[in-house]
N, C-alpha and C positions, 0 to 999 in steps of 0.2 A: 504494500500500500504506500502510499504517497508522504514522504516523510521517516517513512521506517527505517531500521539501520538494522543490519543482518555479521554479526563477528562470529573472527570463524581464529583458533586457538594455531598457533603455527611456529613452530621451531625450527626452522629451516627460514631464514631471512630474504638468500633468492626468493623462496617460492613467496611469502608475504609479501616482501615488495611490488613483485608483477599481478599481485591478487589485488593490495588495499591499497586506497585512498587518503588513509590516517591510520598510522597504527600506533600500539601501546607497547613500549618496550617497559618490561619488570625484568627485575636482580631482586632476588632473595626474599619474594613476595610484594617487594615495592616497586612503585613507580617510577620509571628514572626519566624517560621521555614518551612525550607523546604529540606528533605531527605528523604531516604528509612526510613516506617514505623519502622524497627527494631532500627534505628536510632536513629527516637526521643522518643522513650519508652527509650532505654537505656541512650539518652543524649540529652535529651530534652534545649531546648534555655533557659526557665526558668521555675519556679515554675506554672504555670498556663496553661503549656504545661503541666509539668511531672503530675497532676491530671486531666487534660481532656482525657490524654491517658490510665490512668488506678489509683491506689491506689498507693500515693505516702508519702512515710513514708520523712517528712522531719527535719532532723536532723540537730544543730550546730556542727561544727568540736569537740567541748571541749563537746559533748555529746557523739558523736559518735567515740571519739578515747579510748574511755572504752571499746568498744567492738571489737573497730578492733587494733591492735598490727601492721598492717603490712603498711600502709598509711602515711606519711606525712600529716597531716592534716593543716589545718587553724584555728583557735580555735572561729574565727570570721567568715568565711565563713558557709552558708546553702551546708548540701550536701544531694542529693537523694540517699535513699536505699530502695530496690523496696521489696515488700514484700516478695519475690524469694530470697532473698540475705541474709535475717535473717535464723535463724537455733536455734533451743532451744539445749540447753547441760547443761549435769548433773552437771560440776566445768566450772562455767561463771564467767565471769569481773564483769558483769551487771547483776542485777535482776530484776525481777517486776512482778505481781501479774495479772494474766487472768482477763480482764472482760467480755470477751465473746468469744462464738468460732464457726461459720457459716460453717453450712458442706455445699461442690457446688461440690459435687458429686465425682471427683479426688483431691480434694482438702479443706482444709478447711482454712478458712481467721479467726484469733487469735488476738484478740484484748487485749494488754498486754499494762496497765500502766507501765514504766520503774519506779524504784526508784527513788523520789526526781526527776521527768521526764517527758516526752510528753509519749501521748498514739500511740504505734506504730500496726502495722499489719504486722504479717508472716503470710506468706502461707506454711503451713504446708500442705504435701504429704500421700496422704490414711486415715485411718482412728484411727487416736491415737491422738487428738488434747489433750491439757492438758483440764481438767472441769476449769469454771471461778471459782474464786476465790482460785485458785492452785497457788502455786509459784513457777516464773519458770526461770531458766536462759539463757541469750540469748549472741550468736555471730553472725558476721558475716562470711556466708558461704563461705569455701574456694574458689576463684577464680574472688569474687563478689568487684567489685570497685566503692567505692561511688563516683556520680559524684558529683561535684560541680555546685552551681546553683547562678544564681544574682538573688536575690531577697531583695523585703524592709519588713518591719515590718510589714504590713497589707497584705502581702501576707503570711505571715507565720503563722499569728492569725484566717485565714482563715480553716473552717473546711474540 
């Protein structure tokens, strides 16, 4: 009927995204977020959201303002950059060296230690990923805005 609203119970985050409109994320019977799936992929409530919804490259402000030019950062704040949001280029801020690169058919997922850094993941588009052990340099892609995330210290040692 006209107004009604029909939930349906889903642990598997793929399948509830392509399903709902608004979903409820709970941890440990509470509620941690609740908006359109595009929502909280892009700006998830915290760190434990931004990885249940997909691959979350999580960065400190004074790591990730080497790569971006354009942000106000916090040198102390966690921000999420999604693996979408990275982009390799030939003259980068940042560099770091391939340790692996997973082809998924339109895409391939690029596991790059940064210099002196955490190991991050771009999704790199078609099929040119760099071979590991290559070096390569990385920014952030134009348009792409790290969110900011609260998180503690045992959330970010988390793989």
């Amino acid at each position: 009927t006209a107004g009604s609203r029909t939930g349906i119970a889903n642990h598997d985050h793929r399948a509830a995204v392509s399903l709902a409109d608004h979903s409820l994320v709970l941890r440990d019977g509470r509620l941690i977020d609740a908006n359109p799936p595009r929502a909280i992929y892009g700006r998830p409530a915290d760190a434990w959201v931004a990885a249940f919804f997909g691959t979350a490259n999580l960065l400190s402000g004074a790591e990730l303002a080497v790569l971006d030019g354009q942000h106000l950062l916090d040198a102390a704040t966690t921000y999420l950059v999604r693996p979408e949001d990275l982009a390799f280029a030939d003259s980068a801020p940042r560099e770091g060296t391939v340790e692996s690169a997973t082809f998924l058919g339109f895409y391939e997922d690029v596991r790059v230690r940064l210099d002196d850094g955490p190991l991050v993941t771009v999704r790199d588009p078609g099929l040119r990923a760099p071979a590991a052990g290559r070096r390569v340099g990385l920014r952030l892609r134009d348009g792409a805005t790290p969110h900011p995330l609260p998180m503690d210290e045992q959330e970010r040692d988390r793989p």
